[in-house]
C-alpha positions in Angstrom: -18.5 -249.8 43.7 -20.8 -249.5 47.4 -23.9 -248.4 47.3 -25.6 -246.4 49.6 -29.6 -245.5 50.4 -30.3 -241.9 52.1 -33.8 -241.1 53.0 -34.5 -237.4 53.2 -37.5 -235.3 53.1 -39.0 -233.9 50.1 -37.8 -230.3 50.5 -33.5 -232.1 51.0 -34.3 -234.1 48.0 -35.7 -231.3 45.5 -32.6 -228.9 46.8 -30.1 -231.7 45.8 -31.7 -232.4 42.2 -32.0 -228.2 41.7 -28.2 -228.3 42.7 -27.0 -231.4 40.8 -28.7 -230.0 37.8 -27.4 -226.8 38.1 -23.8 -228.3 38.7 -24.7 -230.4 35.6 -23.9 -233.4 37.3 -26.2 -236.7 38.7 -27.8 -236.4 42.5 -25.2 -239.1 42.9 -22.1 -237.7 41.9 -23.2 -234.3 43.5 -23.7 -236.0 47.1 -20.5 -238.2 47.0 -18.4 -234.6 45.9 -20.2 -233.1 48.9 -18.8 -236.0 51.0 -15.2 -235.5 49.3 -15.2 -232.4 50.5 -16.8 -233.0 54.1 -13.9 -236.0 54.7 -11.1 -234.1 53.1 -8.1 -233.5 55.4 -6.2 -230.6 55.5 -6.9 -227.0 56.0 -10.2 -225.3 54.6 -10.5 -223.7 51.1 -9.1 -219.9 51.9 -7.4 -220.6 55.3 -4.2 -219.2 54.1 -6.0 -215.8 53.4 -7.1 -215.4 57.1 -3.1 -214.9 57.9 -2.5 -211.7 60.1 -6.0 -210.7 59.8 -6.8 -210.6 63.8 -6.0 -207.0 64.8 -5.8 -208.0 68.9 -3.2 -206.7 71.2 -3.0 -209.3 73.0 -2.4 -211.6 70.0 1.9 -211.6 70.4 4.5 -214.2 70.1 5.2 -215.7 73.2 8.8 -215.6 74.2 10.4 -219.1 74.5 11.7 -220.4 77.9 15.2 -219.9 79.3 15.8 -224.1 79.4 18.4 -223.4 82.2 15.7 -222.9 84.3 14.6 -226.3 83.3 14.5 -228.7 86.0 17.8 -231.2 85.7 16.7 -235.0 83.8 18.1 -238.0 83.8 19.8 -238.9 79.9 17.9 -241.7 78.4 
C-alpha cells in the first residue's frame, strides 16, 4: 500500500489525533476516510432532502420548444 507524508502545524495535528481517537480509529485511517469522502462521486450526503425546498416564484418548469419552429437540417 502508498504511503504518504503530510506536514501540518501543531494545532491540524492535535485536532486530527482528538478526532481519530474519538472516532476510535488511527490518524491514518481517519485521514484517508476524510479523503474517501472528499473524492467520492456522486451527490452529497442529504441532497435528496433539499427537493422542492426553494419557495421562489420564479423557480417554474420551463416549457419545451415547438421543434417546428426548428430550423430545417440536413439527415445524417
Amino acid at each position: 500500500m502508498p504511503q504518504l507524508s503530510l506536514y501540518v502545524d501543531e494545532d491540524v495535528h492535535r485536532e486530527l489525533e482528538e478526532r481519530a481517537r474519538i472516532n476510535n480509529v488511527s490518524v491514518s485511517k481517519f485521514v484517508t476516510s476524510i479523503l474517501k469522502k472528499q473524492f467520492a462521486k456522486g451527490w452529497p450526503e442529504g441532497f435528496e432532502n433539499v427537493f422542492g425546498s426553494v419557495n421562489d416564484v420564479s423557480f417554474v418548469k420551463q416549457q419545451a420548444p415547438d421543434w417546428l419552429l426548428d430550423a430545417p437540417r440536413k439527415a445524417l
